[in-house]
N, C-alpha and C positions, 0 to 999 in steps of 0.2 A: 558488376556487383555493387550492392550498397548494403553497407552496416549499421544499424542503428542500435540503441540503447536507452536502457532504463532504468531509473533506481529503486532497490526496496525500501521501506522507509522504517523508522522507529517512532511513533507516537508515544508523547512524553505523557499529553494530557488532554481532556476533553476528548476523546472517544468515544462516540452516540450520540453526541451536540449533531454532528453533520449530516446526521438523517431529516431530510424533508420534513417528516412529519413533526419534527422538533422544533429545527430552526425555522422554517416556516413562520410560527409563531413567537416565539422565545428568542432566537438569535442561538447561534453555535459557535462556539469556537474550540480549537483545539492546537494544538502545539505540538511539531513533529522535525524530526530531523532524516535525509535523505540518507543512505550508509552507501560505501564502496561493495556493494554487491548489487549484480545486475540480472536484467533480462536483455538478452540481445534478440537481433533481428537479422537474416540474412534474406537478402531480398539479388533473384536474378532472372533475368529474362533466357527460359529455357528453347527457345525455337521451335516449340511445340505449339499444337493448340489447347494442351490441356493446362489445368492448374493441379499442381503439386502442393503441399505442405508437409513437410517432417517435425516431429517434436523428440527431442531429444529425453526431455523429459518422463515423459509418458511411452516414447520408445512407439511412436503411431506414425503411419504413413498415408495420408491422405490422396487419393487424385481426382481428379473431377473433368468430364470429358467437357470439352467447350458447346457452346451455343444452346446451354441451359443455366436459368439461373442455378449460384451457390446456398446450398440448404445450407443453415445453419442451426442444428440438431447433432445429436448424437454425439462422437468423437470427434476432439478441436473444433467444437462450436464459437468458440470466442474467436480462432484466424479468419472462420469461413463469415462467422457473421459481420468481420472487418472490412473482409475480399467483397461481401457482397454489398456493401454500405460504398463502397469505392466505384462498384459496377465493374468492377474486374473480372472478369471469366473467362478469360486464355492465356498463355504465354506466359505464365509468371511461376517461378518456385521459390516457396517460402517456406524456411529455416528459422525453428526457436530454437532457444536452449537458455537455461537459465543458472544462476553460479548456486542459488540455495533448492531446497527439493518444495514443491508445492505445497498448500495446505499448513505453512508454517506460520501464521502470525502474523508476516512481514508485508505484506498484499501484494503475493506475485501476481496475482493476476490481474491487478490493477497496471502494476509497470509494464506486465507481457501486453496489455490492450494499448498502454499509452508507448511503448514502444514499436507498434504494430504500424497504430494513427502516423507516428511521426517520421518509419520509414515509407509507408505507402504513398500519404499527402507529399514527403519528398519528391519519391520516384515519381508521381504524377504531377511536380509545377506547382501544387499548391504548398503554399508559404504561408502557413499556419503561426500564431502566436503562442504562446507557453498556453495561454487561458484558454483559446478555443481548441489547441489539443486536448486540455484538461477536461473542457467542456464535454466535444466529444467523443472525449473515451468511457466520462460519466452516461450520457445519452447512450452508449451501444452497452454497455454492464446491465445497466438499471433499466433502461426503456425497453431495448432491444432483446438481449436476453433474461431480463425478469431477474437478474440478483439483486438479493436484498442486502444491499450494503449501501453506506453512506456515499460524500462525497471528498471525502480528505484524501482517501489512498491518491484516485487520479493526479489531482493537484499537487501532493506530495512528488508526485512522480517526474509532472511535467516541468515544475519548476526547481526542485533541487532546492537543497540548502535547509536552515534551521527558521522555520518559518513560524506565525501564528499566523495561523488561515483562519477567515471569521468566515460566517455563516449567516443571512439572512434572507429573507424573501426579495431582496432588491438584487442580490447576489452575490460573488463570492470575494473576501479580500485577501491576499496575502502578501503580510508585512515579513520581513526580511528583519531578524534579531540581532540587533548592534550590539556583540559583546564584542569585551577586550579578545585580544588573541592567545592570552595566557588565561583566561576565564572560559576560554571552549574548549583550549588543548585541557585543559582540568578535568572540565566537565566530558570529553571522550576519553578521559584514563578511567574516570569513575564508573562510566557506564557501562557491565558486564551482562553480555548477550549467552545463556546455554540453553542448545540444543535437548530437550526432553525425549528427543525420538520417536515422540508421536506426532504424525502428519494426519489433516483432520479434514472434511468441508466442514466450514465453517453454515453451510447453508439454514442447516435446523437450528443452532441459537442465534444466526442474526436474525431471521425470520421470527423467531419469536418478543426478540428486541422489540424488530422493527414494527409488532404487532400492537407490543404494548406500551410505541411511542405514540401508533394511529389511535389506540383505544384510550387513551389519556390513562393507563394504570396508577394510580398513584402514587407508589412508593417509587415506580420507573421514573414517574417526571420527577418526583422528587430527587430522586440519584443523580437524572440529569439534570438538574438545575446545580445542587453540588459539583457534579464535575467540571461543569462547566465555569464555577467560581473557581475551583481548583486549577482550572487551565488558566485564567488570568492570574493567578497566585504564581504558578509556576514561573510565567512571563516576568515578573516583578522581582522575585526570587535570582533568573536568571542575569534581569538585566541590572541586577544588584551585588550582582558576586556572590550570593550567598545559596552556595550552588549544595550545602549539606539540608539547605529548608527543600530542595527539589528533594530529595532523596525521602522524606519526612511523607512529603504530599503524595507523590509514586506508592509508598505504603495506605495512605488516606482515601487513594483515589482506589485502589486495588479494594479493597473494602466495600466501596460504592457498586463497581463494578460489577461484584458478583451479584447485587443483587435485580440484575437487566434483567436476567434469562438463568434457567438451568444449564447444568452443566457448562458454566464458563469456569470452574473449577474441581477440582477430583483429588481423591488423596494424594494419588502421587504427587499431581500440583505443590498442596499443601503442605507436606510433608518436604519437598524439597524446599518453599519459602521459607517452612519455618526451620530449617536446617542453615539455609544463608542469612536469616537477622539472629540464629544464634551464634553463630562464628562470626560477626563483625558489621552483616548487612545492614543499611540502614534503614532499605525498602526498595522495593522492585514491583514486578506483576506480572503475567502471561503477555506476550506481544497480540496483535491484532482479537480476534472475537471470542478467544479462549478456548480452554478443553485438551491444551497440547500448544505443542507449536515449539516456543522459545520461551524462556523464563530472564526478561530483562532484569538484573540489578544495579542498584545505586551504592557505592562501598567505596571508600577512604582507602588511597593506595597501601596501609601499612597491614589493613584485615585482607585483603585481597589472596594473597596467596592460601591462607585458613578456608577463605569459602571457597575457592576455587576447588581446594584436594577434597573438600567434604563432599560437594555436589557429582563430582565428577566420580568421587567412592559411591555414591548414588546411583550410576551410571549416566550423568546428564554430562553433555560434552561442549565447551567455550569455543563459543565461533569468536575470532578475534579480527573487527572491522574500524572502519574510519566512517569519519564527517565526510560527506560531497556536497558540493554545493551548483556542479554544474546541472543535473536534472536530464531528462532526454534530449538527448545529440545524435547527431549523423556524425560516425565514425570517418564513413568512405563513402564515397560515390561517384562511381564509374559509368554508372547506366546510362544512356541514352532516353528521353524521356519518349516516353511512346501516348497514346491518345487513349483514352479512357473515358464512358460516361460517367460526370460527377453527379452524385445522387442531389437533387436539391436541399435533404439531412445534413448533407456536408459544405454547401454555399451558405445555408441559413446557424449554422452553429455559431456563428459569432455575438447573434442576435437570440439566443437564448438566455 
């Protein structure tokens, strides 16, 4: 048996910098933090010739007889299109399951892909770095199955911790944020995560995002060009201690935001924000592409318990997590390593 794992993450700031069609030109950056909630991986050699997958999730059961390739369509497209990038087609049963519910903001499915990468390149020998799993779990989302999402989630995932990850056409950097240890235990009392109860795809507003990053719309590049000042703001803010200016900008940026795509906000949304900066909020925003998901906020230990009872009288429910900084790991590994054809996708990722 081998275990592997993933983290979801929390994006502070610059969100929609790390789509191609932005940073490409522009440069992206964005500021994110890994949380203690994961996607795991069970990965075991069944004695069979088939391939297995179960999702807990989704409650799906996959089998695939051997000596055919793995389609990757339909149901669990994301494991099959990992199984097939690996050249794996027998003998193997793969186990997700994830600790938050899909569709929430937090990019499970970015951690479920880079937790996939990082158990499978285990069990097969290869000894991948934090960047080239990042890499490609980014090339099998984006290239492979056609989502239209940026490149932070991956990286976020691979590498763990409180990062600013920049963004250019030369390619990707992520710096690691030297705060005090009493300046992030702060900053994770302040940051308050509720569940809205709506689980969403995210697919129709990133797509539309990511339309009118290609189409040079201009209030969109304008937004991102803002956000993207906002995310080096936040940088400055945090490695300044002056962790009430991050709260201030999360409101600033939340503003920019909505105005990417439709429907990255809705009454409920709004109604619930403006219910936590009238009880004490200083500012927050919907986590990952909007519409639903998670309503992060920014708030001073002594309002906390005020917005907490208001939201939750709302019906919106506080998930209560931590900082990680370790990123995806191999838990266990017990497997015996067996012979697999490496696709050339997977020798050439380093040099993308």
């Amino acid at each position: 048996m081998l275990i592997a794992r993933a983290p979801v993450r929390i994006s502070l700031a610059g969100g929609g910098t790390d789509f191609p069609a932005y940073f490409e030109e522009h440069g992206g950056l964005v500021i994110s933090t890994s949380i203690n909630r994961y996607f795991y991986v069970i990965v075991n050699l069944n004695g069979q010739e088939s391939v297995q997958i179960t999702s807990s999730d989704y409650r799906t059961f996959y089998r695939h007889p051997a000596g055919k390739p793995i389609p990757w369509d339909g149901d669990l497209s994301l494991p099959k299109a990992v199984l097939h990038d690996f050249g794996i087609d027998r003998g193997i049963s793969v186990f997700i399951a994830s600790e938050i519910p899909p569709g929430t903001g937090l990019a499970s499915s970015s951690a479920a892909t880079v937790a996939l990468v990082k158990a499978l390149s285990t069990a097969c020998g290869q000894h991948l770095t934090k960047a080239e799993v990042a890499r490609l779990a980014c090339r099998l989302e984006i290239d492979k199955l056609g989502a239209p999402i940026g490149w932070q989630d991956q990286f976020a995932a691979a590498f763990g911790g409180l990062n600013a990850i920049a963004f250019s056409r030369d390619g990707v950097r992520v710096e690691p944020l030297e705060l005090a240890a009493e300046t992030r235990t702060r900053l994770e009392k302040r940051l308050l995560l509720f569940f809205t109860h709506v689980s969403r795809n995210s697919a129709t507003i990133l797509t539309e995002q990511k339309a009118h990053s290609e189409q040079k719309v201009k209030p969109v590049v304008e937004s991102l060009h803002a956000l993207k000042a906002m995310a080096l703001e936040v940088r400055q803010a945090l490695e300044s201690d002056d962790l009430d200016r991050v709260g201030v900008i999360l409101h600033e940026s939340w503003q920019q935001k909505k105005r990417l795509a439709q429907g990255i906000s809705n009454a409920r949304i709004d109604g619930a924000y403006e219910t936590a900066l009238a009880n004490g909020a200083i500012g927050g925003k919907i986590t990952g592409a909007g519409g639903g998901g998670f309503l992060l906020v920014y708030c001073r230990e002594e309002h906390q318990s005020r917005v907490v009872e208001s939201l939750e009288s709302l019906g919106l429910r506080r998930m209560d997590f931590r900082f990680e900084a370790s990123g995806a790991k191999v838990l266990t590994n017990a497997l015996p390593r067996w012979q697999v054809r490496v696709r050339p996708s997977l020798e050439m990722v380093a040099e993308r």
